[in-house]
Every structure is written in C-alpha cells, then in structure tokens.
N, C-alpha and C positions, 0 to 999 in steps of 0.2 A: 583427501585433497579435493577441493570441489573446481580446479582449475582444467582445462580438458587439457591432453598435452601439449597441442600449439602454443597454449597462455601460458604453459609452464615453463617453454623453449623458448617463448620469447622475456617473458622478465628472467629470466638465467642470464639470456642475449643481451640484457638491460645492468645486468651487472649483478643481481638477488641471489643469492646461494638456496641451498634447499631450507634449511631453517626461516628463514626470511618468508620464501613462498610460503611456507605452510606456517605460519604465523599472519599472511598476508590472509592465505586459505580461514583462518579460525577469526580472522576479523570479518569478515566478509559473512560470515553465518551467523557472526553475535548481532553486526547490524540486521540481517532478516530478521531476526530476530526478536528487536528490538519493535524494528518497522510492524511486526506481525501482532505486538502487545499495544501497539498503537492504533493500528486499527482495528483491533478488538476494544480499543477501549471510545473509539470512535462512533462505533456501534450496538456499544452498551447502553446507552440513555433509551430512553423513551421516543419517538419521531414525535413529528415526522421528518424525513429526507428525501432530499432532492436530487434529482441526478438529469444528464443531458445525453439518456438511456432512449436511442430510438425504438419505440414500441408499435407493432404493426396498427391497436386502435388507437393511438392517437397523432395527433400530428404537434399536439405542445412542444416545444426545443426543451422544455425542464417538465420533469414528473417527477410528480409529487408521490412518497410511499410514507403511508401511513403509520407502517411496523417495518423494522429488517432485522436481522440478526445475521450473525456473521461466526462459523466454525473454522480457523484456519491453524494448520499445523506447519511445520518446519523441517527441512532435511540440508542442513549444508546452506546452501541457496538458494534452493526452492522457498517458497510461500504456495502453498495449495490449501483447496477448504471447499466452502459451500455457503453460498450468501442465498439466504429466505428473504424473499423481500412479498409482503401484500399475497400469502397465500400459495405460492409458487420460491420458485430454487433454480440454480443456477451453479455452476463449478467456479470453485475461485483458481486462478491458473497464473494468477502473480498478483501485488499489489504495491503501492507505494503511497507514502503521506508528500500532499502537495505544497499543504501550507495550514502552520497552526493555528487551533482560535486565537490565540494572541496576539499573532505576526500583524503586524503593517507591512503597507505595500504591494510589490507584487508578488506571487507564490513563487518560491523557492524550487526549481523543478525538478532537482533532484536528478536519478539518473536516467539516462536513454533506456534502461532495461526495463522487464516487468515487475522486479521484484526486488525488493529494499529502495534505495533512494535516499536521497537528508532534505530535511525538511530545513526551514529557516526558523529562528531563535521562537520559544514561547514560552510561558510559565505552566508551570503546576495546575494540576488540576483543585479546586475547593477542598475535597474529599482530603489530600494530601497522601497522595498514593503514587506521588513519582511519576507516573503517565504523564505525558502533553496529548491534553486535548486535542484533536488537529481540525479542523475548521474546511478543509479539501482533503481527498483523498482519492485517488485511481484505482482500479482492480481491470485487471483483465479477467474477463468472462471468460468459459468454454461455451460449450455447446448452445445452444440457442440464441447468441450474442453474438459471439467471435469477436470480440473486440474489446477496446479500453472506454472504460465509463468512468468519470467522475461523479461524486457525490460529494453531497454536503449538507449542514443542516439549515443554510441560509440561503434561499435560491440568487441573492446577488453578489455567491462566493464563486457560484458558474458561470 
C-alpha cells in the first residue's frame, strides 16, 4: 500500500473499502510509472536542453546543457534516479512531464506533488514506440539543487 495510514482513514471516511484503496494504491505507481518512461524518453535524444536551473557561474534565467542523461527507477510512488547533465550529476528525488511536444497552449500542470503528475493530450513519438515525447518536464533535484527545475528542449517552452 503506498498510502500512509492518514490517506488510508481518510478515503475509508470517503466511503473506499480496502479493495478500492489498494486498487487506487496500484494505480498511483502504474502512473509513476508511466511518468518515469517518459521522462526517460525525454532525455534520450541528443541536446541540447534547456532548463531555468540557477547555477552559481551564471546569471542567464535558462541554461543551456549541451548532453544529459537521465537514470530513474520506481518504488510504489517514488520516482528517484540521478540526472548527468554537461559532466556533472545530481539526484533525481521526484519528477513529473509538464507538457507534451505536441500539446497546444498552456502546459498541463499535472499534480502539486513531486512525483507523477498527467500531462495534456500528445502524439506518438516518429519511432512508434508508444512514448509521448514531452516538450517540459520538472524534476526535483537533491543535493546541490534543493529544488524543482524545469527543462526542455526548446528554450521558449520555459
């Protein structure tokens, strides 16, 4: 059950029997899931990527990274991992897709938390491998960061 027991007392209180919860429980880890294949697959191409990453030498509001790659694994509702970006690394400690290559308008923000989120409507990637490309995407850093970055591979998706 990846609901802590407050969450579980309170949709009980909402009317959910336990079957329910833990069918709510195993949806909630397919979408991380989901979320964590997408932004692996966000991070597969070639850069460069762009993100609105405050870096102590510079002062640009978007930086530009030439390479990244991206290692993330899944437990429940966790999303954790380790993002290479330009020779250096960083802990991935949640993430979520903000808005696909294909979306119009505005990005889809998906949810308050760090980790999973829905993105708005896109298509298929070229390759035809099921993936949506996503066009924004957030990660919460650990250590050296502390905070949520967005990236992208077009700097006028930031």
């Amino acid at each position: 059950m990846h609901f802590d027991p407050r969450t579980q007392r309170a949709l009980r209180e909402a009317g959910l029997d336990a079957g329910a919860i833990a069918d709510a429980s195993d949806r909630v880890a397919e979408l991380v899931a989901e979320d964590a294949d997408r932004l692996r697959a966000f991070f597969a191409a070639d850069g460069p990527y762009y993100s609105d990453m405050e870096l102590a030498h510079s002062t640009a509001e978007t930086q530009e990274h030439p390479t990244a790659d991206v290692d993330l694994f899944t437990h429940g509702s966790d999303l954790r991992g380790y993002l290479s970006l330009d020779g250096w690394g960083v802990p991935v400690e949640g993430g979520r897709v903000l808005r696909t290559a294909a979306a119009d308008g505005d990005a889809d923000e998906g949810s308050d938390g760090d980790d999973g989120g829905e993105s708005g409507e896109g298509s298929e990637d070229a390759a035809g491998d099921g993936i949506e490309r996503p066009g924004l995407v957030e990660l919460s850093l650990g250590e050296t960061i502390h905070g949520r970055v967005r990236f992208a591979r077009d700097p006028e998706e930031l």
